[in-house]
C-alpha positions in Angstrom: -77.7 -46.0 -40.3 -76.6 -43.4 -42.7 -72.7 -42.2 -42.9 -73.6 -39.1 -41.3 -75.3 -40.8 -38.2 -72.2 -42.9 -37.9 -69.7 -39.9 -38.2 -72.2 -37.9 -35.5 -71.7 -41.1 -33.1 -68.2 -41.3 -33.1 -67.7 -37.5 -32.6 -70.3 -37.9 -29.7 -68.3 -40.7 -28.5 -64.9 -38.6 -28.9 -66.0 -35.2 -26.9 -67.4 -37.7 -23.8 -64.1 -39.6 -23.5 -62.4 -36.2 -23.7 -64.6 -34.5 -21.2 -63.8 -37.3 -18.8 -60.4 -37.1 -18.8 -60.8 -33.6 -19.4 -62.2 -33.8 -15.1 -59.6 -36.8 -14.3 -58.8 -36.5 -10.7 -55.3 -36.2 -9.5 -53.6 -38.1 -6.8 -51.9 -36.5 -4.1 -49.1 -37.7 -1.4 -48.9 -35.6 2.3 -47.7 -35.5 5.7 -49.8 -34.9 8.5 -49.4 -34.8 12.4 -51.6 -34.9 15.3 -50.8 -33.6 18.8 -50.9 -34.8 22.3 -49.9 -37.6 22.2 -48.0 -37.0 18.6 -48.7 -38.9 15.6 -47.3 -38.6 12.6 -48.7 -40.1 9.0 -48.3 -40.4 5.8 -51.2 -40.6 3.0 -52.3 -40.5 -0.2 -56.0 -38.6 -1.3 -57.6 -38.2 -4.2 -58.5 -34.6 -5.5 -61.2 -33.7 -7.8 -60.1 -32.0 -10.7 -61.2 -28.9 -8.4 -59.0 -29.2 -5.4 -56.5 -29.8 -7.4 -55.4 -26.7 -7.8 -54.9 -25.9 -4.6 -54.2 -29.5 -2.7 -53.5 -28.2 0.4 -56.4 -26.1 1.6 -58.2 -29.9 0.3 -56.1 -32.4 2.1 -55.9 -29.8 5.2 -60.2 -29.9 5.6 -60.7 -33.4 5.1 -58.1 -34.3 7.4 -59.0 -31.9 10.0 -62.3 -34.2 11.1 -60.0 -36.8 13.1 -57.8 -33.8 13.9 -54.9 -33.8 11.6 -52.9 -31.1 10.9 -51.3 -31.2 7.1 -47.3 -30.9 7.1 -46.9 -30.8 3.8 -47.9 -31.7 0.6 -45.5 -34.1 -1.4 -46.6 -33.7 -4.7 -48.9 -35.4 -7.2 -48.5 -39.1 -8.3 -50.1 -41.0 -11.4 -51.8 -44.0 -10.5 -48.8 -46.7 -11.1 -46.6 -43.9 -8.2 -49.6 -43.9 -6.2 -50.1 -47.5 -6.0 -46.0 -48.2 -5.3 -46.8 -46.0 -2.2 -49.8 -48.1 -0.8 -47.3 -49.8 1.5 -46.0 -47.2 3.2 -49.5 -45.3 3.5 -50.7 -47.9 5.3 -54.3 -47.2 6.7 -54.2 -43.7 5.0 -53.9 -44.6 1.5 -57.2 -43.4 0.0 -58.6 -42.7 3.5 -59.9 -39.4 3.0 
């Protein structure tokens, strides 16, 4: 393999990595509610890199199939937050 060859691999190699991370998806805590009787829960969802800039309109249509209705959206967590916060999402941590 010539040096050129090499150099073409690892700059291959470099725009994939950053084309992945370039479409990372983003993790996002919320509050939802359903009526009658009324439930409350929180949850964590991941985003693509799409939704993510506007989480809400996201979160509020997948939740909507089992007939939640969003609160509000906490904000977005890295991956270590978002796994500290399994506990308390219970059955809604990744759900949707």
């Amino acid at each position: 393999m010539t040096r050129a060859t090499r150099i073409a691999l690892v700059v291959t190699a470099a725009l994939a990595v950053s084309a992945v991370a370039a479409r990372a998806d983003c993790l996002v805590d919320y509050k939802a509610k359903r009526d009658r009787p009324l439930q409350l829960h929180y949850g964590v969802i991941r985003l693509d890199d799409a939704e993510c800039a506007d989480p809400a309109q996201a979160i509020a249509r997948r939740i909507a199939v089992e007939g939640w209705t969003l609160l509000t959206v906490m904000g977005r967590l890295s991956e270590a937050d978002a796994q500290e916060r399994q506990d308390d999402a219970g059955a809604y941590y990744l759900r949707y």
